[in-house]
N, C-alpha and C positions, 0 to 999 in steps of 0.2 A: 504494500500500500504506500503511494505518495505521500508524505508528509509535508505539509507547505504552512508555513508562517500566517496566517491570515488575519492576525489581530489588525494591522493596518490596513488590508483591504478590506477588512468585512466591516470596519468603521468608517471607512468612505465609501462601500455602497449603500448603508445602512443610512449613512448621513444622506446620500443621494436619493435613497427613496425616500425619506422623511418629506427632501424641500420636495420632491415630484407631489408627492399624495398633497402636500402643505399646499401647492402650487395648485392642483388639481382640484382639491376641497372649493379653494378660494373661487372658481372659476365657474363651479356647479353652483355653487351657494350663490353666485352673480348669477347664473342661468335662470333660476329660479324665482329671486329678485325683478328680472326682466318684465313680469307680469304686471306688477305692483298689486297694490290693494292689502287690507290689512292681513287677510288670513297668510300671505307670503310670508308679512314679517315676523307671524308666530311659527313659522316652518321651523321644524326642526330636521336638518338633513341628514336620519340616521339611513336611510334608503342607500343615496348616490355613496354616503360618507363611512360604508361597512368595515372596511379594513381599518380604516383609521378609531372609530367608534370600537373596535372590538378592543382592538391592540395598543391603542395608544391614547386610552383617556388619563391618562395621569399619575393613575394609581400603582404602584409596578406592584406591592404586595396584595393588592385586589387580584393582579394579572397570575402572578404565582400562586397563590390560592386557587384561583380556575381553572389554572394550567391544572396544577396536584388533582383536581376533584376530576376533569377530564381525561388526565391517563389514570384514576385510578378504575374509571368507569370501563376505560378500556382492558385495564386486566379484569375485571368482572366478566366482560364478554369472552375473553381468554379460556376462563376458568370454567364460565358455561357452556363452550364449545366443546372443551378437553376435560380438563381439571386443573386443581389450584398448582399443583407440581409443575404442570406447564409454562404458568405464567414467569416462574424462575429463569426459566430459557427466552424471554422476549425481555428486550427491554427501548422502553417507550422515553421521549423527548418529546414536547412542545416548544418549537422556537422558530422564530422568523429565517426562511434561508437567506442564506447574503451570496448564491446564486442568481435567486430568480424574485418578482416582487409577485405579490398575493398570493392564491392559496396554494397547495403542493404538498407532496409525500414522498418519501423518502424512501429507502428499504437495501440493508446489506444483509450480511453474516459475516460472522468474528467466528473462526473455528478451531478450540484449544483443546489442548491434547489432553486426554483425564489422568489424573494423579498416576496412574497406577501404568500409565505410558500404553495400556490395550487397545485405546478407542480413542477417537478423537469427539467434542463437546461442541454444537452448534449453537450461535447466539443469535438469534434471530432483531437488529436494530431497525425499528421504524420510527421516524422523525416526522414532523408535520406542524402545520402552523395550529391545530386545534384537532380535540378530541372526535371529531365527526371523520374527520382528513386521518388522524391518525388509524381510525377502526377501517377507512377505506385503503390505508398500505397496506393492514390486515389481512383486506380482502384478498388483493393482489396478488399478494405472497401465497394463500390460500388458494389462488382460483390457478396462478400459472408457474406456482411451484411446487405447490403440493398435489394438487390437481381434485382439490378439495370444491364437494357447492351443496352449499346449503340455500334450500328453499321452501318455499312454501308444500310442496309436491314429497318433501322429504331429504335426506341429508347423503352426501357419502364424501368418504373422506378415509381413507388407507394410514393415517397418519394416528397413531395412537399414544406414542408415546416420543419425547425430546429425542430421540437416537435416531427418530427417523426424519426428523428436519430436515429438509436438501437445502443446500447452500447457492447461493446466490453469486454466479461467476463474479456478475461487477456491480457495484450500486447503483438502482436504479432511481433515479429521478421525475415526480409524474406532475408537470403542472394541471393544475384544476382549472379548468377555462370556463366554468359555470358557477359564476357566486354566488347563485341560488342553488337550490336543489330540492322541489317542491316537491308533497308526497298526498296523495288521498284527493277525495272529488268527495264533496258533502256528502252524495248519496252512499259510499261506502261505508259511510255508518249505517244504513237500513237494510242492503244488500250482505253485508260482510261481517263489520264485527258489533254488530247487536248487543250479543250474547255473550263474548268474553267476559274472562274473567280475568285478573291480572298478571295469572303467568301465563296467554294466551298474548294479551299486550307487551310482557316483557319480552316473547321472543320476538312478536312485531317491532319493536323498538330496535331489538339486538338487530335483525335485517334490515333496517332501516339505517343502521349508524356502518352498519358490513357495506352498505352500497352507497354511501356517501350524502342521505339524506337530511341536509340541514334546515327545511324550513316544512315543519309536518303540519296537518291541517290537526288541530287537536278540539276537538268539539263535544268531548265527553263531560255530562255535566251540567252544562249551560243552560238544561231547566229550571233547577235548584235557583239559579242565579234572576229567570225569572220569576221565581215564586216570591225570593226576596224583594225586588223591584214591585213589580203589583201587589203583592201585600203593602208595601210601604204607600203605594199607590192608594188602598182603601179596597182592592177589590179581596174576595174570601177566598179560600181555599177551592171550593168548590166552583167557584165561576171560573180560577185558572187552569184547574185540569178538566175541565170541561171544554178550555180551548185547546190543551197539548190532544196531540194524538196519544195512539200508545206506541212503546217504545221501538216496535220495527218503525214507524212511518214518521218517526219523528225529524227527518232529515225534510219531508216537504213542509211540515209542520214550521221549521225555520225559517225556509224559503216562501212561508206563505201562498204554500200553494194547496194545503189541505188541514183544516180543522176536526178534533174530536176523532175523528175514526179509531177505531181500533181503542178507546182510552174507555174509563179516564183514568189516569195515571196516578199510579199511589206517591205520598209523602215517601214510605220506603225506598221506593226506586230514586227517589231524586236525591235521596240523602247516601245511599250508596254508589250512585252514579259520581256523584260529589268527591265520594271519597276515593272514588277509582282513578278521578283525573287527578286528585293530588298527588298519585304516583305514578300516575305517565307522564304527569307534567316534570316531575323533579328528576324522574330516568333523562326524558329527553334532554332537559338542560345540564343534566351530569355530561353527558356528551358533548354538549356545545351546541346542543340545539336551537334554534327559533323556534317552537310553537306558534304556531297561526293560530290564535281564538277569534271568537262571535265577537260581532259588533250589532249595531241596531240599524236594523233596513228600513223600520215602517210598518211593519205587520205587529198586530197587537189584537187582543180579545177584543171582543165586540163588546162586552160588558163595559171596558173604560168608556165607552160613551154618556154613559147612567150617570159616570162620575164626573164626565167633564162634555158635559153638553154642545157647549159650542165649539168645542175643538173639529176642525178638518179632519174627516174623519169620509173617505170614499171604502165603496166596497170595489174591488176586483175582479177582471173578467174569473168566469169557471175556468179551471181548470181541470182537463180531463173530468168532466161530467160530475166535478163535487163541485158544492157550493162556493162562490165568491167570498173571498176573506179578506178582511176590516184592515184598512192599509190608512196610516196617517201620515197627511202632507208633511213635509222636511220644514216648510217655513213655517209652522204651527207654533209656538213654544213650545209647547208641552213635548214636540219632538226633543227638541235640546234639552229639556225635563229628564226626559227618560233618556235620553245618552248620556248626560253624565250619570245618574243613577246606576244604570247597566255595566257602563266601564270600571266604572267607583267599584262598584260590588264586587265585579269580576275579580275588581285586581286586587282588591280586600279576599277574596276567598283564593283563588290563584295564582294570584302575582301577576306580571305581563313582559314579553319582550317588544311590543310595541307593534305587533304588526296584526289585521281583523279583518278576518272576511264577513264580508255581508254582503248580500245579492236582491237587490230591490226588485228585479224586474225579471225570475227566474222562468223560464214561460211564463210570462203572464207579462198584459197589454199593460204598459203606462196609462195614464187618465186620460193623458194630451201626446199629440207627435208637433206639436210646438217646439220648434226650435229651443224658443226662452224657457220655456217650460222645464226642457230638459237640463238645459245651463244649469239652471236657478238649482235644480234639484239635486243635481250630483254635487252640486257647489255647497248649498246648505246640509247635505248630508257631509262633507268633508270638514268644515268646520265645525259643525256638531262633534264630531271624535276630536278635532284637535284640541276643542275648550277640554274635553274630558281628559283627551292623552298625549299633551303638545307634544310629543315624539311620534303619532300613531300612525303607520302605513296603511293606507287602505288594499286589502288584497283580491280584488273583483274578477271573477269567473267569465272568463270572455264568451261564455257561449250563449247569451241573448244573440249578441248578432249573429252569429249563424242557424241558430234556432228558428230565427224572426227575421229572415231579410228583406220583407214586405214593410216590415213595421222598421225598423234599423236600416232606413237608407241612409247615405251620403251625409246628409246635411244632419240627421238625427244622431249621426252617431258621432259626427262632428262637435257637435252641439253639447254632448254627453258629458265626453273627454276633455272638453274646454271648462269643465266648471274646475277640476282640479289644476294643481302646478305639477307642473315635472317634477317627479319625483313623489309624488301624495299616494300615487296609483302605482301598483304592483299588478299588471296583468297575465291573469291567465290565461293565455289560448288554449283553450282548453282542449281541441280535438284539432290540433296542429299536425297528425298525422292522417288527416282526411280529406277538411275541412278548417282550410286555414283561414284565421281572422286577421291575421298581420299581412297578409297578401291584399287586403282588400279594405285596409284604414291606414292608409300610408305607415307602415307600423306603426300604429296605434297612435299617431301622431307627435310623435317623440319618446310618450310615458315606457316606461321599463315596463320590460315583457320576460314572460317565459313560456319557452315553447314545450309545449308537452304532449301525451298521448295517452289518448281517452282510452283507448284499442277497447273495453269490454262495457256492456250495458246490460247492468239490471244480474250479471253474475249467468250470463245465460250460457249454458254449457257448450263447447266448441273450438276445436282446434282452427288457428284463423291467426292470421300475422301480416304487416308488410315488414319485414324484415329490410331489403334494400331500400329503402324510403328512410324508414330511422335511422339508419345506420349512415344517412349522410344530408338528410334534409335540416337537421337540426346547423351542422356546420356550414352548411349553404347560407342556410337563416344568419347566424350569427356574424358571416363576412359581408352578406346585405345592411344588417342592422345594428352597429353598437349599440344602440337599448335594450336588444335584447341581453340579458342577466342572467338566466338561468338555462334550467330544462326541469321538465315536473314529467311525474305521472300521477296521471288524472282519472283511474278509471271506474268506474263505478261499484266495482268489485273486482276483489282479487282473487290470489288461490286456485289460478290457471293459465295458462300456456305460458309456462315459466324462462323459457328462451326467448321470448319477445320482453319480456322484461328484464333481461341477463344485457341483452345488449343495448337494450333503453337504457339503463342505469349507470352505462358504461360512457354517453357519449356526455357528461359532464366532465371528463378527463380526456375525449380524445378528440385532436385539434385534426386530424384526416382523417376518412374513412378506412375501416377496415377491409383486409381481403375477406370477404366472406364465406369460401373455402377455407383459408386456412383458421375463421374464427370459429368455424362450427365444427371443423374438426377437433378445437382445442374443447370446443365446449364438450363435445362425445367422451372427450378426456376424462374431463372433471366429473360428468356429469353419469357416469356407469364405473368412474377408477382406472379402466383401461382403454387402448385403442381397440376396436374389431372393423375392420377397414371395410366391411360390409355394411355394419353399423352407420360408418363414414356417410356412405356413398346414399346412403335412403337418406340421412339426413340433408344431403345437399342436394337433394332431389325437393324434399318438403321447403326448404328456403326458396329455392324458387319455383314453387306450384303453391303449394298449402299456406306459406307462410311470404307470398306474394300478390297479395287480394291489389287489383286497381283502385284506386280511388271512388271511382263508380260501384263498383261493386260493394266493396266495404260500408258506404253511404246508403247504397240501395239496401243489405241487409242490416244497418248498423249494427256493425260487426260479424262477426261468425256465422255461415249460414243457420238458418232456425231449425233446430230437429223436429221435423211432423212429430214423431214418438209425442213428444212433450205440448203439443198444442190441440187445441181444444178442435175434433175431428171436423172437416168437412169435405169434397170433393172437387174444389177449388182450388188445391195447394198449386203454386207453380214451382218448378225447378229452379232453387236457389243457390245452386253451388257453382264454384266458379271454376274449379279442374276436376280432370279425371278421376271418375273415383279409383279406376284400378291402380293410382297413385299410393294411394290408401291401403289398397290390399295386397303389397306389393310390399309394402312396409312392414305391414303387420305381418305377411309370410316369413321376411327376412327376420322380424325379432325371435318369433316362436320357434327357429332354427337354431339362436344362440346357447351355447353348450358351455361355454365357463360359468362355472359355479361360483364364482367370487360375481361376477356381474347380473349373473340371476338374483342375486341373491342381495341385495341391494333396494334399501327402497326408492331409490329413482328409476333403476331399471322398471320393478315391479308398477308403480305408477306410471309410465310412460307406454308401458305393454296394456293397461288398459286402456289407458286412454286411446291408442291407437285402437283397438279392439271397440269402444265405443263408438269412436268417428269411423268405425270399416260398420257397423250395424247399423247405423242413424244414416249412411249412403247407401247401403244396400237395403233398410226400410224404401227408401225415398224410392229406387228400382219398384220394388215390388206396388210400392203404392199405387205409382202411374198405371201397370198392369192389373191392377184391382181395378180401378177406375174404369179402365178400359173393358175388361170383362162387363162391369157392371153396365155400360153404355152400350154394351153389346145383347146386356141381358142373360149372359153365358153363366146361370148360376155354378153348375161344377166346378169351370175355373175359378168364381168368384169364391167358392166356398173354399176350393183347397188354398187361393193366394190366402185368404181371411187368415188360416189357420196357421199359415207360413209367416203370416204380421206377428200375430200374437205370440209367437215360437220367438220372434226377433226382441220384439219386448221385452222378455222371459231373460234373454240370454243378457238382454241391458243390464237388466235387476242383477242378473249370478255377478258379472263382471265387475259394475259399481259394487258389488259386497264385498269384494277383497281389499279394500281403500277405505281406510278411518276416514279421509277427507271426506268421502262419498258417501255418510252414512245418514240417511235423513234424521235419524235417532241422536247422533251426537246434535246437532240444530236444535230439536227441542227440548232434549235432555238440558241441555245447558240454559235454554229462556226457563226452564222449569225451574231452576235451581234459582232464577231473583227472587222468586216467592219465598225464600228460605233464608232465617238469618245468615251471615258469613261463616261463624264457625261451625253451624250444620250443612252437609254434604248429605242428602239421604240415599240411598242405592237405588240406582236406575229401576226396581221393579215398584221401590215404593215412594217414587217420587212425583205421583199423579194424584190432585186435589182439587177441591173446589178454586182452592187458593192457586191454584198453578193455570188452573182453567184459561184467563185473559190470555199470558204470556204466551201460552199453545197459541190461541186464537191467532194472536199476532204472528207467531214465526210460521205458520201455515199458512194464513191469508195472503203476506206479501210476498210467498212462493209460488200462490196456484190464482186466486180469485183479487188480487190485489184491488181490493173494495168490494163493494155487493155484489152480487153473481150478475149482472148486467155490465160491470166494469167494464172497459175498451181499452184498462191494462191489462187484462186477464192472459197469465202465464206470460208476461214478459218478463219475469225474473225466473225463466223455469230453470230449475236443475235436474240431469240426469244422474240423480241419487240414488240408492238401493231403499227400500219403502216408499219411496214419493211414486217410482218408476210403475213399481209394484201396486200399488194401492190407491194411484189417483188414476197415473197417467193409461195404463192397463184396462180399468174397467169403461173408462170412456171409449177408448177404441173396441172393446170388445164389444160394447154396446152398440157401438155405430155400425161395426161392420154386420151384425146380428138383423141390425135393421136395413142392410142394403139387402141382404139376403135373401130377408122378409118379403122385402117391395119386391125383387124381382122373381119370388118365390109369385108372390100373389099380383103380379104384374100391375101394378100399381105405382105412381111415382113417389120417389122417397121424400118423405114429409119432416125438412126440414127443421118449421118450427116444432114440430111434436118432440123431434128428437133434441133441440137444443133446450127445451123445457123440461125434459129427462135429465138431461146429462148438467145443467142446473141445480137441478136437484139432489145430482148426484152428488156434485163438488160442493153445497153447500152443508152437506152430511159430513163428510169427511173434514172441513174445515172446523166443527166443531168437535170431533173428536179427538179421545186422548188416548190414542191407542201409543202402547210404549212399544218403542223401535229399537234396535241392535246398534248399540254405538262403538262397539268392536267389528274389524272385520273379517269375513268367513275365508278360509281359502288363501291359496296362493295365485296373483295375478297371472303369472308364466303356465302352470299346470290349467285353471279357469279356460283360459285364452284359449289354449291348444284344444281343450276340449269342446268349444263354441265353435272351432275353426273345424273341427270332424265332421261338425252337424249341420251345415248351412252351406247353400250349393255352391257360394262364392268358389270353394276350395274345389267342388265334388262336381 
């Protein structure tokens, strides 16, 4: 190793990035200024002025106390991946490089001989300017030297104990070219994590700081905060959870886009929710996190009217066919009433890093498409927060406008964006891998953006990517746009197709695009422990077919094609897939070939074999379907009756497949909403954990899977999952019922009666939504054996 003198240079580059950022502050902070008016002069520019704000307010024994609390957060993660013995072999530094200026990671090895001269000892050094940077050299080292990956789908990782460290030819150096790094989509709290618990959030936290995730959307809680605020208000108990939804739908319930459903919500829940974010909040910022919290949009219970009569007070267009909610004007007082109230409370019960999403206009119509209207509103809503939080970013969801481009023209959305300063506004584009918003408002009109990727809606099960689009649009964007800031992922749920988020995650550090052969090859690596170059070759087959939807396409299904299996039957369906299925079954043949027992035997493998095994039965449904269809416009009941049989066979085989995957167990979903009804230190056993008291929360986690609102809903099964019991016990007897009834009609030649049967299978689903039938939250079986045995049975193969 070189050794070089650097006391004198690393205090004149050090001294040199100082005057630059010093130069640079002064310069934004004039940009800023340029607008005039008073709310400018209360800016405070933590936004543009991040590195400086983090690293150099003054205090250096503030600084070394954060430093200490964020590498000690990171041997935590250490010691949860491995154990504590491990973390003896790492050792962690927080400090600015006097290489390169903002954020960056570090990563060598020191390899010393052990006492006893038999073995040699690996040190594994990662450096980084903060604890978030530092768990992502972590990762590094993990994903392309150890060949380590942990995900949501399951972990593997050959690496067990210090002896098997691999060393590190030369130090490598990763600048961070994204000083954001944004995480979750409001709706991910109604889709996704509901029902955690808090060692279900700590491991999400732990993959959140492994991938470099510094600005998380943290929204747990923030009922409790308005039970405080309208009780202060005058209103009762009763008339506030009367407005909250219950807890799955509580994400539109924010956005103002739906009241009461599903509630009303107990005191327990808000007070344990409360208690939940005081330790996701305190993980996160052990790390060096931002938390993004709640701010106030303007939606509020229809009761505050009783109390404040003449306050500005409109309702709202419907939204998806539920009733219009009570929305109050920004220049009201009482608006800046309850904003400082909300942030006060907030940050009395929470604390704050200063940055708040809130989305006025989430689907749903503004009052006026006025120009001034618009100004006026985004402008009094921004000082509203800053009386409350003179440091506060506002962090706004960019997907109104592409939601609403009828309603968000030109001059509207112009008009929006002008009520804040440079810098107020933290934008999300939020489906930037689709449907870009920065293409089409001259980047957002200077404000800071982050480009992200919605890729999933509603958690709806399906293999679906553009892989070459991410993998290089993000850095297109950023040499278009210096506002642009970050990269997020935004999707409305998680907890699937976990290679499109492998290399999403990745393009906050990488300033060119990747080969994409040789990245998916690395990823086969990490991702089963060894090479099997068959393995290779199906996976760089799915990057470009399966995991390269067009823009069109992806927008026409948003997202992943829809599995018939999972939606509510009729004879209408069109073909929505965008390659070959025998892509698919081509894939799935090559897995169920693989013979090393270290790779079988692996839960990534084991998840990845079903999954393929799902999306090869939900394409070869969709075959058979058209030919049912056909038969039946034919009249040909024999065919009709044997495809019928051959559906429900396909179904059957969903259910066996999804049963070998904890992730896939519709019983783990409610076993867990079952368990809020129960103090914290009682756990009762999955057989005796159904009550009247658990009743609601059931309601909840099955409603916003299958009927999402009354059985007329026109979201109904847009959040479907291909689960084991949902498959089995929702999705199963409606097709079976349907097809019973083509059979019928063309049994007694008569045409099939629609509404008769949509009024049955009504009835059907609104049975099932209320019961508590207890479901298996272990799972049966082996994915690889399962697989092989589906693949015997079903003529794909035969």
């Amino acid at each position: 190793m070189i050794k070089i003198n650097i006391s004198k240079i690393g205090f004149l580059l050090i001294l040199t990035f100082l005057i630059v950022n010093f130069t640079t502050s002064i310069q934004h902070n004039n940009q800023i200024n340029l607008g005039g008016g008073n709310n400018n002069d209360r800016f405070n520019n933590v936004l543009l002025d991040m590195e400086m704000y983090d690293h150099y307010n003054g205090d250096n024994n503030n600084n070394n106390n954060n430093n200490n609390i964020q590498i000690s957060a990171v041997y935590g993660l250490i010691e949860r991946l491995f154990d504590i013995e491990m973390t003896l072999f790492f050792k962690l530094k927080i400090e600015e490089s006097i290489w390169m200026t903002g954020q960056y990671y570090e990563i060598s090895t020191d390899s010393l001989e052990s006492e006893d001269g038999s073995s040699n000892i690996t040190y594994v050094n990662i450096k980084a300017d903060s604890g978030v940077n530092l768990a992502m050299g972590l990762q590094y080292y993990l994903k392309y030297y150890c060949f380590c990956s942990y995900t949501w789908s399951g972990d593997q990782c050959s690496i067990k104990n210090n002896s098997q460290l691999p060393i590190i030819p030369e130090s490598v150096s990763i600048p961070v070219v994204a000083t954001y790094r944004y995480y979750m989509n409001v709706c991910t709290f109604g889709y996704s994590t509901t029902w955690w618990n808090w060692s279900r959030w700590e491991r999400e936290i732990d993959w959140m700081a492994l991938n470099g995730y510094n600005l998380p959307l943290a929204f747990v809680g923030q009922e409790y905060i308005w039970y405080r605020v309208f009780s202060d208000l005058g209103l009762s108990f009763d008339q506030i959870s009367q407005w909250l939804t219950g807890p799955a739908f509580l994400p539109w319930n924010r956005m103002g886009n739906v009241n009461s459903w599903g509630g009303p919500i107990t005191m327990d829940w808000l007070e344990k929710q409360r208690d939940l974010q005081i330790k996701i909040l305190a993980r996160m910022r052990e790390f060096g996190m931002k938390p993004v919290l709640p701010g106030f949009a303007g939606h509020i219970p229809g009761a505050v009217q009783q109390l404040f009569p003449h306050a500005n007070v409109s309702i709202l267009s419907t939204w998806c066919n539920f009733n219009g909610t009570y929305y109050l004007e920004p220049i009201d007082p009482l608006f800046a009433k309850i904003t400082t109230m909300f942030i006060g409370e907030l940050i009395d019960v929470f604390g704050t890093d200063h940055f708040y999403n809130f989305d006025p206009f989430n689907e749903l119509e503004p009052p006026s498409n006025d120009t001034n209207y618009l100004r006026q509103t985004s402008q009094s809503m921004y000082e509203n927060v800053l009386i409350a939080d003179p440091k506060a970013i506002w962090v706004l969801q960019g997907w109104f406008i592409v939601d609403a481009p009828e309603f968000w023209q030109a001059n509207q959305t112009q008009a929006w964006f002008s009520g804040v300063p440079i810098g107020g506004f933290l934008v999300l584009d939020l489906w930037s891998d689709v449907i870009p918003g920065w293409t089409t408002t001259n980047y957002y009109y200077g404000h800071y953006w982050v480009w992200c990727m919605l890729h999933n809606f509603g958690g709806r099960s399906g293999m679906y990517g553009r892989l070459p689009w991410i993998s290089t649009n993000p850095i297109t964007a950023r040499g278009l746009s210096p506002n642009m800031v970050g990269i997020g992922l935004t999707p409305e749920a998680i907890e699937q197709n976990v290679v499109v988020y492998d290399m999403m995650s990745e393009m906050s550090w990488r300033s060119s695009p990747p080969d994409l052969v040789e990245w998916i090859t690395q990823y086969t690596h990490r991702r089963y422990g060894k090479l099997i170059p068959e393995i290779v070759d199906v996976w760089v087959t799915l990057v470009n077919t399966v995991f390269n939807a067009t823009s069109t396409t992806a927008r026409a299904n948003m997202g992943a094609p829809e599995s018939f299996i999972a939606l509510r039957p009729q004879l209408t369906f069109g073909n929505n897939s965008f390659y070959n299925p025998n892509i698919l079954y081509n894939a799935w043949s090559v897995f169920s070939k693989v013979d090393d027992e270290y790779v079988i035997s692996t839960e990534t493998f084991e998840f990845d074999i079903s999954e393929l095994t799902m999306q090869s039965l939900s394409n070869y449904f969709m075959e058979q379907y058209f030919l049912m269809v056909k038969a039946f416009d034919a009249s040909d009941v024999q065919t009709l009756s044997t495809i019928s049989i051959e559906l429900l066979e396909i179904i059957n085989y969903m259910d066996m497949i999804a049963s070998t995957q904890s992730s896939l167990q519709l019983g783990l979903w409610t076993y867990r909403a079952r368990l809020w009804a129960y103090p914290t230190n009682e756990v009762p056993t999955l057989q005796n954990s159904s009550n009247s008291q658990t009743a609601p929360y059931e309601f909840n986690a099955r409603n916003v899977l299958t009927l999402w609102g009354p059985s007329n809903s026109v979201l109904h099964d847009y959040a479907f999952k291909l689960w084991s019991g949902l498959v089995s016990d929702f999705y199963s007897p409606r097709w079976e019922l349907f097809l019973k009834s083509l059979v019928q009609a063309v049994e007694n030649r008569k045409p099939f009666n629609k509404d008769s049967f949509n009024s049955m299978v009504e009835n059907l689903e609104e049975q099932w939504v209320i019961q508590q039938t207890i479901y298996p939250t272990t799972p049966v079986g082996q994915a690889y054996n399962t697989s092989k045995y589906i693949q015997s049975h079903i003529k794909v193969f035969n």
